[in-house]
C-alpha positions in Angstrom: 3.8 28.7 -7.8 1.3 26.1 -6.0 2.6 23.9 -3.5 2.9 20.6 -5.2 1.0 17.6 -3.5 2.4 14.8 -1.2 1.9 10.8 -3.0 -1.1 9.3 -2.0 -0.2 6.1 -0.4 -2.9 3.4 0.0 -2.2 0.6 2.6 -3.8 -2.7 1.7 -4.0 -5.2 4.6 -5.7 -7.9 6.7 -6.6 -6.9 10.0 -4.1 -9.4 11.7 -1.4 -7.8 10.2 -2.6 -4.0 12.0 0.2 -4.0 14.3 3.4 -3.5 11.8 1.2 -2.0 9.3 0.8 0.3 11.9 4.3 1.2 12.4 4.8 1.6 8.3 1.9 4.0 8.2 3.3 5.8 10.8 6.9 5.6 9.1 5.6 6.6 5.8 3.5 9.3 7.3 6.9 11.0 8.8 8.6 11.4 4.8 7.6 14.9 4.1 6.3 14.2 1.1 4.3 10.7 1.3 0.4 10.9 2.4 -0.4 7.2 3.9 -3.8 6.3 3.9 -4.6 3.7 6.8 -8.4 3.3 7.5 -7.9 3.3 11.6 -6.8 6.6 11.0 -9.1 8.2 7.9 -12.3 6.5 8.4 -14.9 8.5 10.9 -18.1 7.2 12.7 -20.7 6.6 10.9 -18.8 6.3 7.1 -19.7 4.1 4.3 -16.4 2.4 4.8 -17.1 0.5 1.7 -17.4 3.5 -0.5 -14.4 5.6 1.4 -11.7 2.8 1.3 -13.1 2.3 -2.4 -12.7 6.3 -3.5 -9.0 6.1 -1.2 -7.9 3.4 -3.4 -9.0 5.5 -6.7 -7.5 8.4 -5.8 -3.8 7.4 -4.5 -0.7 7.3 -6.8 0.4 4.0 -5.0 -1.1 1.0 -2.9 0.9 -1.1 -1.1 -0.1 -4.3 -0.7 0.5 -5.8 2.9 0.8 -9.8 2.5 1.3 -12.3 5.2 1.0 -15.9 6.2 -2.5 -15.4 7.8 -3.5 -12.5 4.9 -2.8 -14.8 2.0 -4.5 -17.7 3.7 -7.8 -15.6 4.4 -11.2 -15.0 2.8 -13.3 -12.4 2.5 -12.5 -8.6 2.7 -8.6 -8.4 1.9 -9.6 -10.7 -1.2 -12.6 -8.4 -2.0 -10.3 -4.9 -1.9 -6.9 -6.9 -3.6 -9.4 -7.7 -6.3 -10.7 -4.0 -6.4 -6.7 -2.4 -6.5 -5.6 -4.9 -9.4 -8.4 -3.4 -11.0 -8.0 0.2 -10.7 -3.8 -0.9 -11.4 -5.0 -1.8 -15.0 -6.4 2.3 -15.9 -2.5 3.2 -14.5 0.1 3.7 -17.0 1.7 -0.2 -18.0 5.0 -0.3 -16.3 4.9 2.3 -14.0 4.6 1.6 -10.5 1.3 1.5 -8.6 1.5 -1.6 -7.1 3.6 -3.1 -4.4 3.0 -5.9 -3.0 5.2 -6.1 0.5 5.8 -9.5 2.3 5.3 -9.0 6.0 6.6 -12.6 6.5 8.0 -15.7 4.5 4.7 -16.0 2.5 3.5 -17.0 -1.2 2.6 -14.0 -2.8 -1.1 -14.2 -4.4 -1.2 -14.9 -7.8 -2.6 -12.0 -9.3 0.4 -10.3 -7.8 3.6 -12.5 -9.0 4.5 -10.1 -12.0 5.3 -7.3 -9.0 8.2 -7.0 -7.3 7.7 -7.4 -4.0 9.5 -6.0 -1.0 10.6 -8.5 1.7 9.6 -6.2 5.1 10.7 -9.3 7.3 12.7 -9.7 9.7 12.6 -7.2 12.1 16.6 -6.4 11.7 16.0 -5.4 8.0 13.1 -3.5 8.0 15.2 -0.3 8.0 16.7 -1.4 4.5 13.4 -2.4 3.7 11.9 1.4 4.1 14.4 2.7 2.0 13.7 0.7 -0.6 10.3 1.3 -0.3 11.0 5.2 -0.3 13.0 4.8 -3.3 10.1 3.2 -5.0 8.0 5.8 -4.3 10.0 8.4 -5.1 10.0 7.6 -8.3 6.6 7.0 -8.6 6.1 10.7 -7.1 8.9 11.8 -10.2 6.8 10.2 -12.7 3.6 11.5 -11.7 5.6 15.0 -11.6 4.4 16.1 -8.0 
């Protein structure tokens, strides 16, 4: 019998908020069975970084979607891939989760992603709850997907 695959894990975020998405990637990355895609750490010199993050995005099971103050307040390349993972969300199965939108800080979530629950990741002292939740979430994602 094959291995099964780990869940493909997308992280969606604004630069700004590198440094604790950072330390999520690297969190996710130590569950045995979670794959977290962070661009720092997948993309090599000299890649279409357009066309990779693009084909990343297709090809996970879930994205998480990193909002913050500065995030939800900025234009331009966050907006452009947001836009690009709400669309790939609507070929995924309704209901199930793809999607999760994680508040790094007390911010208003975008619209397009008010229908989510979201995942509170603030402050500090409750991040560790936070992560199980998130696990939990994913898990069942990874049950549903049968991997």
């Amino acid at each position: 019998m094959p291995a099964k695959r780990k869940l493909r894990v997308f992280l969606c975020h604004a630069s700004q908020d590198k440094p604790i998405v950072r330390d999520l990637h690297k969190k996710l990355l130590a569950v045995s069975w979670i794959d977290s895609w962070l661009d720092e750490d997948r993309l090599l010199p000299g890649q279409d970084w357009n066309l990779e993050i693009e084909k990343a995005v297709e090809s996970s099971d879930a994205v998480l979607v990193c909002v913050s103050s500065i995030s939800v307040a900025k234009e331009g390349y966050v907006q452009k891939e947001l836009r690009k993972v709400l669309d790939i969300a609507l070929e995924k199965l309704e209901g199930g989760i793809f999607v999760i939108p994680i508040r790094l800080d007390d911010c208003e979530l975008p619209r397009r992603l008010k229908d989510k629950q979201s995942l509170d990741y603030f402050p500090a002292t409750n991040q560790a709850s936070a992560f199980d939740r998130l696990k939990a979430s994913l898990k069942i994602r990874k049950d549903n997907l049968g991997i």
